[in-house]
C-alpha positions in Angstrom: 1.8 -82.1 66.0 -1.4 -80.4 66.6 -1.0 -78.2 69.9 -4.7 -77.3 72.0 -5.0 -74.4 74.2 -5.2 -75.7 78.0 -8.1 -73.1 78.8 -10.2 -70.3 77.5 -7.8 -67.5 79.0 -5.0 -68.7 77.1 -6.6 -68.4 73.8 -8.3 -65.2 74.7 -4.4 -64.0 75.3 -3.1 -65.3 72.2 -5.8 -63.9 69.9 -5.0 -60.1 71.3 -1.5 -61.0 71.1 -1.9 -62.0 67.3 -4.5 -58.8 66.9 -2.0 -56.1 68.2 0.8 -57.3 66.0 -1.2 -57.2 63.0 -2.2 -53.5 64.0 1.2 -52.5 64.3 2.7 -54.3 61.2 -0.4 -52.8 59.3 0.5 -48.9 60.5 4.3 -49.2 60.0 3.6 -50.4 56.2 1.0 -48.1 54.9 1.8 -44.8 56.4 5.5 -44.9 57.3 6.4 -41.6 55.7 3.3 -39.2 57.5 3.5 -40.4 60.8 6.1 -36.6 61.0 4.1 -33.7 59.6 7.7 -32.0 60.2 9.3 -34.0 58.0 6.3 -33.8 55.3 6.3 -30.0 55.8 10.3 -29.4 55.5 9.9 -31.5 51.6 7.1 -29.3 50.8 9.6 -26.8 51.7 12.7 -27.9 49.6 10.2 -28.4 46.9 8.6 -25.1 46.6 12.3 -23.8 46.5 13.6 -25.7 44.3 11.1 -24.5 42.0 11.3 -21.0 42.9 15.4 -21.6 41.7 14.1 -22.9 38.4 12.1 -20.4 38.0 14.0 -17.5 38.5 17.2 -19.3 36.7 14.7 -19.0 33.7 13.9 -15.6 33.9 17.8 -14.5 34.4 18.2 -16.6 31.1 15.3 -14.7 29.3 16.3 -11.4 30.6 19.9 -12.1 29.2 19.0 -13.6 25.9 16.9 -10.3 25.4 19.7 -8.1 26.9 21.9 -9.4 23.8 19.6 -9.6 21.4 19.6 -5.4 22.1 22.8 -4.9 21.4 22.8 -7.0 18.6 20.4 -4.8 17.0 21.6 -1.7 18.0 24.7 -2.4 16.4 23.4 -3.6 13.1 20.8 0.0 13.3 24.6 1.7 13.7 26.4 0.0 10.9 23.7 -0.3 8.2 23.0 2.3 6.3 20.3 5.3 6.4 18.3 6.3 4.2 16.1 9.0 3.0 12.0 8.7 3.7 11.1 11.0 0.9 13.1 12.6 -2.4 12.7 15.9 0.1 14.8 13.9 2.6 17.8 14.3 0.7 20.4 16.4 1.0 21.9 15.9 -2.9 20.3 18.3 -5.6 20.8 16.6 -8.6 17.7 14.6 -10.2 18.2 10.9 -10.6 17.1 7.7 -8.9 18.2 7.1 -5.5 17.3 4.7 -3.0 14.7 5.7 -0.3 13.2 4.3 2.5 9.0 5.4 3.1 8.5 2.9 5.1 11.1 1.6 8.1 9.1 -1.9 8.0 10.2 -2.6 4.0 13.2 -2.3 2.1 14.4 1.1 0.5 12.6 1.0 -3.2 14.7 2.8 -6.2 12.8 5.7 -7.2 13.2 9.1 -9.6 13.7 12.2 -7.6 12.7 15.4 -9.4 15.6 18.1 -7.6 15.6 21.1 -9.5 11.8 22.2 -10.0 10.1 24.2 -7.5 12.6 23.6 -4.2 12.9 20.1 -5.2 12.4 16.8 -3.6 9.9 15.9 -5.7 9.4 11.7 -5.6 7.6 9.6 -8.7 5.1 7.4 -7.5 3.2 6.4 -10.5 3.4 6.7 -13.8 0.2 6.3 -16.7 1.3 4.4 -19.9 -1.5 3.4 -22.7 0.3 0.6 -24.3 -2.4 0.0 -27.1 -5.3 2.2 -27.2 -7.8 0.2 -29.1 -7.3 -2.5 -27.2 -9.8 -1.5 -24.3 -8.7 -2.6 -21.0 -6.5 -5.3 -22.0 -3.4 -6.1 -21.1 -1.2 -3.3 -19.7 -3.9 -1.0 -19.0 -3.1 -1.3 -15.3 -4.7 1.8 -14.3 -8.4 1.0 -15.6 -8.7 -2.9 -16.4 -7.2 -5.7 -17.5 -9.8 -8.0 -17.7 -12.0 -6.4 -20.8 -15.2 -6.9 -21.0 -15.5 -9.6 -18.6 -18.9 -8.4 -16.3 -16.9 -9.3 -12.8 -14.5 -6.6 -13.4 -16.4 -3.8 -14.6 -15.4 -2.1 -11.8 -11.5 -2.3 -13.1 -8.3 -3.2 -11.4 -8.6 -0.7 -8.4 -5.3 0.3 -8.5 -6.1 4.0 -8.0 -6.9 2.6 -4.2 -5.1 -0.5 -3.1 -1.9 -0.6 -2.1 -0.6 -3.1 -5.1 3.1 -2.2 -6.9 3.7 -2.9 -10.7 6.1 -1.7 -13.1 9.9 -1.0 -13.3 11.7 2.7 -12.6 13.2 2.7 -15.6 10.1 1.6 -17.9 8.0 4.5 -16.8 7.7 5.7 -20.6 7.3 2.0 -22.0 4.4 0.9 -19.2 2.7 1.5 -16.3 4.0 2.3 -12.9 3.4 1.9 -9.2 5.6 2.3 -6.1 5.1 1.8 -2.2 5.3 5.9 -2.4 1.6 5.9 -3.9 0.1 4.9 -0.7 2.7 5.0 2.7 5.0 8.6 2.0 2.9 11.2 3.5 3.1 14.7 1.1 0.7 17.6 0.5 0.8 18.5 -3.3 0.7 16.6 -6.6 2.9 17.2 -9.9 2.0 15.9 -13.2 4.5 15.7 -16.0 3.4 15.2 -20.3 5.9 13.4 -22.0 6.7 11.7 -24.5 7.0 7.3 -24.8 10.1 5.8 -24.9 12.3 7.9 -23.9 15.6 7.9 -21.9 15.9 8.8 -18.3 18.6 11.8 -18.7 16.1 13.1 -21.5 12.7 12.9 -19.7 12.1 16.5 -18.1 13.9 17.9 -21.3 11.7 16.1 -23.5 8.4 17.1 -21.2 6.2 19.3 -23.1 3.6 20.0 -20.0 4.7 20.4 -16.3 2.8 22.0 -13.3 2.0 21.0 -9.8 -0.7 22.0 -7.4 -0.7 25.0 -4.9 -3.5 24.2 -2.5 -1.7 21.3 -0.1 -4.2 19.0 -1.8 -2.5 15.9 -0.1 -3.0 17.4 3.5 -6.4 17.8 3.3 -7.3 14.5 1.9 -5.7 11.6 3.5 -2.0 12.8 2.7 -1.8 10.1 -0.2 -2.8 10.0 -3.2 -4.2 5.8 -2.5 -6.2 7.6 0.8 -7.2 10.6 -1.6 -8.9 8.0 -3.9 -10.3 5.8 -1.8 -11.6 7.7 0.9 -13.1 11.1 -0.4 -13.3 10.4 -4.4 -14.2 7.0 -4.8 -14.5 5.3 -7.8 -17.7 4.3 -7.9 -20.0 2.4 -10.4 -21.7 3.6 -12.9 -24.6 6.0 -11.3 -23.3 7.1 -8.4 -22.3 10.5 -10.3 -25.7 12.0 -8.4 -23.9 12.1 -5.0 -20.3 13.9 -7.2 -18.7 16.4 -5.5 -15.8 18.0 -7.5 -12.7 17.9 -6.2 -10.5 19.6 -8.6 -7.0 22.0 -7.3 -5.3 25.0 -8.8 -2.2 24.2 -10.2 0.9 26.4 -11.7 2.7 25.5 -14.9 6.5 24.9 -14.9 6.7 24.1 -18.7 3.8 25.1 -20.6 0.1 27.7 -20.1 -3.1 27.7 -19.9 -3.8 28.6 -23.9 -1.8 25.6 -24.7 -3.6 23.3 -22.8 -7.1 24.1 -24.7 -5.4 24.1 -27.6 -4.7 20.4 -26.8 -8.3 18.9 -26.4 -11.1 18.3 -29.1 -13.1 21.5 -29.5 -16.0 19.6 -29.1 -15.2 19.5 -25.7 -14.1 22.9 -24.9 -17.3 24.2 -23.6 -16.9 21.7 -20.6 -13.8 22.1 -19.2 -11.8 24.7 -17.3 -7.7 24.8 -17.7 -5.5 25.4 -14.9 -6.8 22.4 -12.9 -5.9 19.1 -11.7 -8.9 17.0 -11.1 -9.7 13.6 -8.9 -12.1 11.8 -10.2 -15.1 12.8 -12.5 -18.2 10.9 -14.2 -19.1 11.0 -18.1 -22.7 11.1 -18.8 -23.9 7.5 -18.2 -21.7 7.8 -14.6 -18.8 5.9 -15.4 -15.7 7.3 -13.1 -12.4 8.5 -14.6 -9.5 8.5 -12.1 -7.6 11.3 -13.2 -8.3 14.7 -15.1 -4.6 16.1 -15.7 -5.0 20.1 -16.7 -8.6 20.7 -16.3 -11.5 20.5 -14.4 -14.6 19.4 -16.3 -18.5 19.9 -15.5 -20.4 17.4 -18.1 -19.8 15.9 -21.1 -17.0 14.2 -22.5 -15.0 13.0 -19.8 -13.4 10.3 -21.4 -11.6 13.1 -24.2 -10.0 14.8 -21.0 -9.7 12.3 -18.5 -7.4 8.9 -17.6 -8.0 5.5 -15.9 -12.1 5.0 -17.2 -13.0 1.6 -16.0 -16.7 2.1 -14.3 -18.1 3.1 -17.6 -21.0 1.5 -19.3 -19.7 1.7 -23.0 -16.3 -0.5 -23.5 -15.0 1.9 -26.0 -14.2 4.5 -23.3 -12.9 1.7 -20.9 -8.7 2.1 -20.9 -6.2 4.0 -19.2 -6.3 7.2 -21.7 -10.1 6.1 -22.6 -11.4 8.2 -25.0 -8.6 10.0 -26.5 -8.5 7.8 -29.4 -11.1 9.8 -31.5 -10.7 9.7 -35.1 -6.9 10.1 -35.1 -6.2 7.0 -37.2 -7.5 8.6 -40.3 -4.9 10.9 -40.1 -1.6 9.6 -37.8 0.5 12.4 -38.9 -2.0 15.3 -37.2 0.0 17.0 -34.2 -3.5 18.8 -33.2 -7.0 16.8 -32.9 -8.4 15.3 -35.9 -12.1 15.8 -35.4 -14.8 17.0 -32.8 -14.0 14.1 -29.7 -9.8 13.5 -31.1 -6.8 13.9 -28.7 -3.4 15.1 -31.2 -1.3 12.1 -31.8 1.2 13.2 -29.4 -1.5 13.2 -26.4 -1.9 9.7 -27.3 1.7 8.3 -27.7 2.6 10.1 -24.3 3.2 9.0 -20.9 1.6 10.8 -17.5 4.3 11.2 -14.8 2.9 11.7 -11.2 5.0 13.2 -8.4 4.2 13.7 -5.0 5.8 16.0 -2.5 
């Protein structure tokens, strides 16, 4: 049944009635929990510490974790072994390999430790093998080129300057030799060993027919390696930039052997050139190819490649190898123990192995 108002006023009554109701249902549904900024403001509260909890739980956590990751290290430092940064480091006198450690980053490397001659503590850090000296800058010639004649690689293997490792301890008289010494164990002087291939370790200095060392503290003055000596002040450039040379060429003192001896090893075509009693870095043939290594002398002009090692910048092939040029004419007559012609090395120059020490 259908009910009508029984005047205006009533329905005026009824619709304000009906309006306020609404009002109020409306604001206790859509805003129930901010009609108390107290109670809005004490969550925020209990939030932002709840957080502040987390967070600082976390950093107890990290600081602990670190706190025991310390003394885990500390006692693994305390119960591993020590070792030696240089063959000078060590406290035993007798020459052998031992185990050293140049750098605290890597693992200790084997290496030779000359301990009797001049104080000692004198470590091998590379040693210069020609394998097969006709076969110009093949393979083995690790201190010139491997690569022959091949145009992108005329400028050789660079091992002189990088900081790349090849070779075995005990193959130094079979091939050629590299260790992490070469470019990370600061020394100050050089010492160069002749001797002959294939030989045993126990009868290496024995068998050595040329031993001396330089007196100036070459090492200190340029770079204190031998890889910062070569590739910071005597580049090897390509061929040409023998213009700009500057010699840089120290004194040394023989342990085994002279000075007479030494020019009675080269060609005598060469003799005018070249001083004895010298250990050269770096020097330039005519055409400008670079030679790493002049072991004995210090040369001014002219055939380079008779007197010096590692020729990979040259222009002609036949003087690219790790002994270049001391081939000569000594095939015609194997047997010669003195050079066979004008540009030979003697036989035993050849067959030989070039020990380098740093101290």
């Amino acid at each position: 049944m259908i009910r009508f108002a029984a005047n205006a006023e009533e329905i005026v009554n009824e619709s304000e009635d009906v309006r306020s109701g609404s009002q109020r249902n409306s604001e206790s549904f859509i805003v129930p929990e901010f009609r108390n900024m107290e109670d809005v403001q004490r969550k925020l509260t209990i939030k932002d510490e709840y957080c502040r909890m987390n967070r600082w739980n976390f950093l107890t956590l990290l600081s602990l974790v670190s706190c025991i990751v310390s003394i885990v290290l500390f006692i693994t430092a305390k119960q591993a072994p020590t070792y030696a940064k240089s063959c000078r480091d060590l406290t035993n006198d007798e020459s052998g390999i031992y185990l050293i450690r140049p750098d605290p980053f890597l693992p200790p490397i084997e290496v030779y430790c000359d301990m009797s001659s001049v104080d000692g503590g004198w470590t091998l850090v590379a040693a210069v093998h020609e394998n097969d000296i006709l076969s110009r800058c093949g393979h083995g010639d690790l201190w010139s080129s491997q690569q022959g004649e091949m145009a992108s690689k005329q400028k050789g293997d660079g091992n002189w300057l990088n900081e790349r490792i090849f070779g075995k301890i005990d193959d130094i008289t079979h091939g050629d030799y590299k260790n992490i010494a070469y470019f990370n164990m600061p020394a100050s002087n050089v010492m160069i060993w002749h001797v002959p291939n294939n030989l045993r370790f126990h009868n290496i200095k024995d068998e050595a027919f040329f031993m001396y060392y330089t007196i100036d503290n070459v090492l200190d003055k340029y770079g204190k390696t031998l890889k910062n000596l070569f590739s910071q002040h005597a580049p090897l450039k390509d061929p040409g930039y023998n213009r700009f040379h500057t010699m840089l060429a120290s004194p040394i003192k023989f342990i085994k052997g002279n000075m007479t001896e030494m020019m009675e090893n080269i060609p005598s075509a060469v003799l005018a050139d070249v001083q004895p009693g010298y250990l050269q870095f770096r020097a330039f043939d005519n055409d400008g190819g670079s030679y790493a290594l002049c072991p004995g002398f210090k040369i001014y002009q002219g055939n380079v490649p008779q007197v010096c090692i590692g020729g990979a910048n040259s222009l002609h092939m036949d003087r690219c190898g790790d002994f270049a040029g001391w081939y000569g004419k000594w095939l015609e007559n194997g047997n010669k123990t003195t050079p066979v012609d004008g540009l030979a090395r003697q036989l035993r120059d050849v067959k030989s192995s070039i020990l380098i020490f740093t101290k």
